[in-house]
ROKOLMAR-549149 format. One line per 4 residues: number of its first residue (from 1); for each residue x, y, z of C-alpha. Coordinates in steps of 0.25 Angstrom, whole numbers, plus 5000, padded with zeros to 4 digits. Each point is the difference from the previous one (the first is absolute). Example, Ala and Ser with C-alpha at 12.3 -4.5 7.8 and 13.67 -1.06 7.14 Angstrom:
% residues 2
1 = 5049,4982,5031 | 5006,5014,4998 .
***
This chain:
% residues 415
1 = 4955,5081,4921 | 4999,4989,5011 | 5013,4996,5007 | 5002,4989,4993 .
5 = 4999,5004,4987 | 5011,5012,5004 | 5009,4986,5002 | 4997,4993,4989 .
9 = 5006,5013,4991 | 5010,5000,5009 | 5005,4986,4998 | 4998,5001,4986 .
13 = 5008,5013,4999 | 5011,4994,5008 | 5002,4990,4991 | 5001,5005,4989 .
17 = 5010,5009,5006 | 5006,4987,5005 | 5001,4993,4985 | 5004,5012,4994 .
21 = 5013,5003,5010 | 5002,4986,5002 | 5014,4996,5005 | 5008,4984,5002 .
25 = 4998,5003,5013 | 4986,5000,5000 | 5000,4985,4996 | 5014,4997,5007 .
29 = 4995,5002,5012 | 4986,4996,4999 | 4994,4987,5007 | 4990,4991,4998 .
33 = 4995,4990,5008 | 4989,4990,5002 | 4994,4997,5013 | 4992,4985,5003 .
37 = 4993,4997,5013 | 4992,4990,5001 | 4990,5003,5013 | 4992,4990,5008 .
41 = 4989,5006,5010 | 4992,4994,5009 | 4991,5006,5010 | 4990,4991,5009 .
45 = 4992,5008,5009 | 4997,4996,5014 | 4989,5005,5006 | 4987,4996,5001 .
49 = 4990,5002,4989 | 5009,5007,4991 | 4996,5006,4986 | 5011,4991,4995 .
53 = 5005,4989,5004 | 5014,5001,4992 | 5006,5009,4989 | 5012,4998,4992 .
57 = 5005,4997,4987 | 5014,4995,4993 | 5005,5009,4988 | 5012,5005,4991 .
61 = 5004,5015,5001 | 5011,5007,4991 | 5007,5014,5002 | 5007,5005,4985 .
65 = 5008,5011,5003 | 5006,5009,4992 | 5012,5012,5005 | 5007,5009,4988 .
69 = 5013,5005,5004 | 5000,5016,4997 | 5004,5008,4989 | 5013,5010,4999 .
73 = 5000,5013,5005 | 4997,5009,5013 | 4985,4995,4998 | 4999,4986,4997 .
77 = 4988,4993,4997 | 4995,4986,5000 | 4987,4990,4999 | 4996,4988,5009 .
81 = 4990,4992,4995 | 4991,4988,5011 | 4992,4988,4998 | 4993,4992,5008 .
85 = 4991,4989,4999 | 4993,4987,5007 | 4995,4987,4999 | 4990,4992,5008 .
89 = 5006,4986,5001 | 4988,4995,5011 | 4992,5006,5010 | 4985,5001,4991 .
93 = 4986,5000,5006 | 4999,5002,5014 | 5015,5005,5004 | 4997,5015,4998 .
97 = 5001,5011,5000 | 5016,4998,5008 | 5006,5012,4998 | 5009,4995,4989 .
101 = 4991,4999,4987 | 4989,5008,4995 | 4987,4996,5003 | 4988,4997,4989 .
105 = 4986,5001,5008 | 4994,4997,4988 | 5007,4985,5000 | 5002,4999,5014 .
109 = 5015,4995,4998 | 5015,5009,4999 | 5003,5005,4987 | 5009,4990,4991 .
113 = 5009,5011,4997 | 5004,5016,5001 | 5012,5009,4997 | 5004,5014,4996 .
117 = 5010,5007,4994 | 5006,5014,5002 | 5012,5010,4998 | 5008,5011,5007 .
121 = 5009,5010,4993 | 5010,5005,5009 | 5010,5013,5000 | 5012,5003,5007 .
125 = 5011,5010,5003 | 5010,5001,5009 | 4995,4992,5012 | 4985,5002,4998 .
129 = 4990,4992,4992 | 4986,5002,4995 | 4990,4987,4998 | 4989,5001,4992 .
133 = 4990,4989,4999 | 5000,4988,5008 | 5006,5000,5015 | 5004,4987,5010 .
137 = 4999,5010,5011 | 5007,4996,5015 | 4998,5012,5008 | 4991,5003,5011 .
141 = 4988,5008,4993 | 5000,4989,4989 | 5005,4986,4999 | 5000,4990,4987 .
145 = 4993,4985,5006 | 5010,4988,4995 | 4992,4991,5009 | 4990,4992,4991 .
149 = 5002,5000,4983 | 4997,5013,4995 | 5008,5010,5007 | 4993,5012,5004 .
153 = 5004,5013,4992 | 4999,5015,4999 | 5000,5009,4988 | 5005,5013,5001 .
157 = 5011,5010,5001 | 5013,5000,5011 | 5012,5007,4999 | 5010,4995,5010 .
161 = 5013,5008,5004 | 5014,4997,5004 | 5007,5012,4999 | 5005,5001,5013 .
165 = 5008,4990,5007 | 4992,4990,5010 | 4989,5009,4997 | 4987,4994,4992 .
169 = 4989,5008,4994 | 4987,4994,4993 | 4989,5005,4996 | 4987,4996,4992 .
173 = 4986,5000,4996 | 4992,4985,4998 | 4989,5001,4991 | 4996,4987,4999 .
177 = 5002,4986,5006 | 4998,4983,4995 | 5000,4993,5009 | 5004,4985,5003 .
181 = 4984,4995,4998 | 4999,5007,4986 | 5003,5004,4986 | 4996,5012,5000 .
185 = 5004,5013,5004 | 4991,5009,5010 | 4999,5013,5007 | 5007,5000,5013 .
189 = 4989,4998,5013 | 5001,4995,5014 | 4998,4985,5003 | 4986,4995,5004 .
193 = 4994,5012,4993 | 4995,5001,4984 | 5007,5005,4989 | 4988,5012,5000 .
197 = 5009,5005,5011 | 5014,5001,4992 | 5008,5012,5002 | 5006,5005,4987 .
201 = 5014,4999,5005 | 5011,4996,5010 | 5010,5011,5002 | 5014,4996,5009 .
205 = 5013,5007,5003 | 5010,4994,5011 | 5015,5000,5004 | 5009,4990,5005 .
209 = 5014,5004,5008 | 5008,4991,5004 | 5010,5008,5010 | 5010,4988,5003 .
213 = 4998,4985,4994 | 4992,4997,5013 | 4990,5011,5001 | 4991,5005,4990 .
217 = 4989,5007,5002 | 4986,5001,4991 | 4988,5011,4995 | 4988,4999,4990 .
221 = 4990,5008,4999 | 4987,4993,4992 | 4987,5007,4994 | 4990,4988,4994 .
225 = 4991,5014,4994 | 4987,5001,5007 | 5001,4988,5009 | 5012,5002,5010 .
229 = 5015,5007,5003 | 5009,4992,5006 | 5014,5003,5008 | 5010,4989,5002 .
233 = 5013,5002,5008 | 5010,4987,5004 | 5015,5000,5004 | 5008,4987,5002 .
237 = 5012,4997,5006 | 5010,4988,5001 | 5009,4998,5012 | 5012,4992,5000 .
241 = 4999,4992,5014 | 5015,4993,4996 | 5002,4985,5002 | 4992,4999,4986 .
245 = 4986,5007,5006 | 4996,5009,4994 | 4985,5007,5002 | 4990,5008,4992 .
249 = 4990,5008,5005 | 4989,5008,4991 | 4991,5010,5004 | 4987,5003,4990 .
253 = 4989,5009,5000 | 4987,5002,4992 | 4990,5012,5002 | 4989,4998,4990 .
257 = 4988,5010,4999 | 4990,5003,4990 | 5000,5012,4989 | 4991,5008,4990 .
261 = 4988,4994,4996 | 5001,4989,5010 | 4997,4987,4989 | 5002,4992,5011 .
265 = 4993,5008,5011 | 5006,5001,5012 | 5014,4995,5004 | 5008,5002,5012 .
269 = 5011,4989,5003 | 5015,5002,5004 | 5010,4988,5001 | 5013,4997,5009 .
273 = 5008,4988,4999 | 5014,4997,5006 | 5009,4988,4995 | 5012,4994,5004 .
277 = 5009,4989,4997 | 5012,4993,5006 | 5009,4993,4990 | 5011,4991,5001 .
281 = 5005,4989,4989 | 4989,4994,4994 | 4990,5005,5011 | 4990,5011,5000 .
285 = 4990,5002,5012 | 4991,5010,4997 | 4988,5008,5010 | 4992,5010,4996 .
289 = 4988,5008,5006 | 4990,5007,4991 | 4988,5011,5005 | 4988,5005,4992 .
293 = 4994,5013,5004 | 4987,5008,4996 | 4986,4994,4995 | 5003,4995,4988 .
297 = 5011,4986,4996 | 5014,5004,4990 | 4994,5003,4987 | 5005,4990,4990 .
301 = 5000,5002,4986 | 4988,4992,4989 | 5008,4986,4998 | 5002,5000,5013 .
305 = 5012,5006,4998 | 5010,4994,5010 | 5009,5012,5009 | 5012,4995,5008 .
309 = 5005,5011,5004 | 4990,4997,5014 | 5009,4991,5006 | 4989,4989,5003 .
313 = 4995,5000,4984 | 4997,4985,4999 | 4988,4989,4993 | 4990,5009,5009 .
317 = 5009,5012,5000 | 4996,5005,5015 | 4995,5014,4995 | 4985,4999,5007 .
321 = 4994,5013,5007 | 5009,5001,5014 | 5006,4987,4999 | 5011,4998,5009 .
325 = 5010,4989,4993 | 5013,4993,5004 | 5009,4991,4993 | 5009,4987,5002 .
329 = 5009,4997,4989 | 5010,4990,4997 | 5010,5001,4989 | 5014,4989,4995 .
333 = 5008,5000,4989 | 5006,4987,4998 | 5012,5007,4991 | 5004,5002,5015 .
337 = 5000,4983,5000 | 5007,4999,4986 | 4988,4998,4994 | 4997,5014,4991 .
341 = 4986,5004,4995 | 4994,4991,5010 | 4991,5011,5009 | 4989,4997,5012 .
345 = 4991,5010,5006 | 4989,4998,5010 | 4992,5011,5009 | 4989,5002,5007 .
349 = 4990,5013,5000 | 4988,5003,5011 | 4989,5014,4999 | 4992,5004,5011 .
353 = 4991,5012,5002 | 4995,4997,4985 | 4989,5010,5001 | 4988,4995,4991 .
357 = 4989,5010,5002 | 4990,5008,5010 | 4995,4989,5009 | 5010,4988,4996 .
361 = 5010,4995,5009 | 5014,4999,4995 | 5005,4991,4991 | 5015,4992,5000 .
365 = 5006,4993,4990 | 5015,4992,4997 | 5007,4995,4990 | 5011,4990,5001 .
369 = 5011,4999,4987 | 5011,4988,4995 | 5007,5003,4989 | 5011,4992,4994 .
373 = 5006,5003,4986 | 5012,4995,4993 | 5008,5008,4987 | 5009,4988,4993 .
377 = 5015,5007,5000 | 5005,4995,4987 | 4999,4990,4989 | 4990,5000,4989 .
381 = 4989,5003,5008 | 5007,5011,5009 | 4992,5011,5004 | 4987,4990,5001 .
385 = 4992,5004,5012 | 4990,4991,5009 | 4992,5005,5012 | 4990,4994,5009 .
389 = 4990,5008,5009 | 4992,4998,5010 | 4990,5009,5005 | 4991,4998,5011 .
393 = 4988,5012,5005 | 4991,5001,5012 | 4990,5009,5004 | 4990,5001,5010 .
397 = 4989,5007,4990 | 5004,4996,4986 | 5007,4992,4992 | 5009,4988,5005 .
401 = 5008,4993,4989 | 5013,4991,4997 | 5007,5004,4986 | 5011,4994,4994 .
405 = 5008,5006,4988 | 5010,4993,4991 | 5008,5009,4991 | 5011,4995,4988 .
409 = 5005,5013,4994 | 5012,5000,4990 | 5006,5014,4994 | 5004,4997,4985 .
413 = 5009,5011,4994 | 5002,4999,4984 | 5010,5014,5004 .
***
C-alpha cells in the first residue's frame, strides 16, 4: 500500500478515536481562524529582448485553519483541519506565468482560481507530539513557502520531543509536497528537474540545544531517497555589548551530496555562511558572507521551495554553483519612535564566481530590497497589516527586473 493511503487510514483511525474519546477540552481550547491577503505582484523585466516583457497579477487568498485542543489522558489526541483557496482579481492574458497563480497553456492566461483542503491528526504525551498529515515545516531540511497565496506544504509524519530541558528533538519522513503554484499534491523532486525523477520520500531528524538563552547550537541530517543526503550544522550566539548593543552572530553549514540511485545524477555542493547583527533601539545592522562549494548550485526543493537558513536566502536566493555572496541590510522599528507596528527594511545582496558551465565565464548578479510594512495596534481594524516591496535584480547573463509587491493580510479569529 503506497505511503499515502497508509495516511489516509491513519487519519481516519485517528479520528474516530478522537470522536469517540472526545473531551471539552478538545473544543475549549481549539482555534479557528481565517486568514485574508489580498497580493498585488508586478514584475517588469529589463533586459533586452526578453521572453516577456512583464508578469504579474492581483488576487485574493484565504488560509482557514483549524487546531483541536487534545483529549484527557496520558495519550491525548486531536485533529487540525486546512483550507486554502485563491482568487484572481486581474492579471489575465499576457501577465503569466508569475509565480503566484497557476498557469493554463491551453488559454494563455493564469487560472481564475485554485485552493485545497487537508487535515492532520496529532498525538501527544508528556512532552512529545506526533503529526500526521499536513506539515508548515520551518526547519532546515524543509521549509513551508508563505511568500505568494498558496503556502507551500508537506504531507507526512514528525514526531517532535521535549522531554529534556532546552533539549529539542524532531524527526520525520515527507512524502509529499503542494506547492504555492498548485492544487495538487506531488511527489517530492529537485527544482528544475521533472517530476519522472521524484524520490518516494524525505526522511529528517535534528536537535536543537540551547546551552544558555544566548547560545544555541543546531544538527539535521536529511535523506531526499535516491537523489541526495544532506548534513546541516549552525550555532548562534548573542553577546550583550552594554549601553543597549547587543550582537548576534550565526554560523551555518550545508554538506549536500548525492545518494542511491542518483535521480538526480550527480550532486556535490557544500555551503557556509556567517551572519551577524548589531542592535540597538530601533536599529539593526546586519552583514553577512555566504560561500558555495562543489560542481553543483544549493538544491532547492520543486516550488522553488524557499530555505532561509542560508543566511543570504533572498528574491534570487544566492544558491548558484561557487557563488561567493555578501549582504548589507538595514533594519528600524519605529515602536523605538512611539510608533508600534511600523517596521522598514532595506539590503543589498552581490554573487560572484557564479560558475555557469565548461567554457563560460562567470556570472554575477544582485539584488537590492525596501520593505516597509505597518500592523495597526488597536481599534476595530487592530491586527490589519499593510506592506510594500520593492525588489530590484541585475545580472550580467540573465534576467534583470524591478518588482513591486503590495500585501493586505488581516487574521480573523471566530475562537
Amino acid at each position: 500500500m503506497k505511503q499515502i493511503d497508509r495516511m489516509g487510514w491513519a487519519v481516519t483511525g485517528l479520528a474516530m478515536m478522537y470522536a469517540a474519546t472526545g473531551h471539552a477540552d478538545v473544543f475549549d481550547d481549539s482555534h479557528l481562524t481565517l486568514g485574508l491577503r489580498n497580493f498585488y505582484y508586478d514584475r517588469d523585466f529589463k533586459q533586452d529582448n526578453a521572453p516577456k516583457s512583464r508578469v504579474g497579477s492581483w488576487s485574493q487568498g484565504f488560509d482557514l485553519q483549524f487546531k483541536s485542543g487534545y483529549t484527557d489522558g496520558p495519550v491525548k489526541f486531536g485533529l487540525d483541519a486546512f483550507g486554502q483557496y485563491a482568487y484572481r482579481l486581474d492579471g489575465g492574458g499576457g501577465r503569466g506565468p508569475d509565480t503566484v497563480l497557476p498557469y493554463d497553456d491551453s488559454k494563455g492566461k493564469p487560472v481564475t482560481d485554485y485552493g485545497r483542503a487537508s487535515v492532520a491528526a496529532k498525538i501527544k504525551f508528556s512532552n512529545t507530539e506526533v503529526k500526521i498529515g499536513e506539515h508548515r515545516p520551518m526547519l532546515p531540511v524543509a521549509f513551508y513557502d508563505d511568500s505568494r497565496q498558496l503556502i507551500t506544504t508537506y504531507e507526512g509524519a514528525t514526531i517532535e520531543s521535549k522531554e529534556w530541558s532546552k533539549l529539542t528533538l524532531n524527526a520525520g519522513r515527507f512524502w509529499k509536497t503542494a506547492t504555492r503554484e498548485s492544487s495538487n499534491r506531488e511527489d517530492i523532486y529537485l527544482f528544475g528537474d521533472s517530476p519522472a525523477q521524484s524520490s518516494d520520500g524525505l526522511n529528517f531528524a535534528g536537535a536543537r540545544y540551547e546551552f544558555t538563552p544566548q547560545l544555541n547550537t543546531t544538527y539535521y541530517f536529511g535523506q531526499l531517497e535516491d537523489i541526495y543526503k544532506q548534513h546541516y550544522a549552525a550555532a548562534a550566539y548573542t553577546m550583550d555589548l552594554g549601553n543597549g548593543y547587543s550582537l548576534k552572530s550565526d554560523l551555518r553549514y550545508y554538506n549536500t551530496q548525492d545518494e542511491g540511485a542518483k535521480l538526480s545524477g550527480s550532486l556535490d555542493n557544500s555551503s557556509l555562511g556567517l551572519m551577524t547583527a548589531l542592535s540597538k533601539g530601533g536599529h539593526t545592522f546586519t552583514a553577512a558572507y555566504q560561500r558555495m562549494y562543489g560542481d553543483d548550485a544549493f538544491p532547492l526543493l520543486n516550488g522553488y521551495a524557499p530555505q532561509p537558513f542560508l543566511v543570504n536566502w533572498s528574491t534570487i536566493a544566492f544558491y548558484k554553483a561557487q557563488e561567493r555572496s555578501w549582504q548589507a541590510r538595514y533594519d528600524y522599528n519605529f515602536a523605538a519612535m512611539g510608533v508600534p507596528g511600523l517596521k522598514f527594511m532595506t539590503r543589498y545582496l552581490r554573487g560572484t564566481n557564479i560558475d555557469r558551465g565548461p567554457g563560460l565565464s562567470d556570472n554575477v548578479e544582485s539584488e537590492t530590497n525596501f520593505i516597509l510594512s505597518y500592523v495597526i495596534q488597536s481599534g476595530p481594524l487592530s491586527g490589519l497589516a499593510f506592506e510594500g516591496r520593492n525588489i530590484k535584480v541585475k545580472t550580467k547573463y540573465g534576467a534583470d527586473f524591478d518588482e513591486n509587491r503590495l500585501i493586505t493580510s488581516y487574521t480573523w479569529k471566530f475562537w
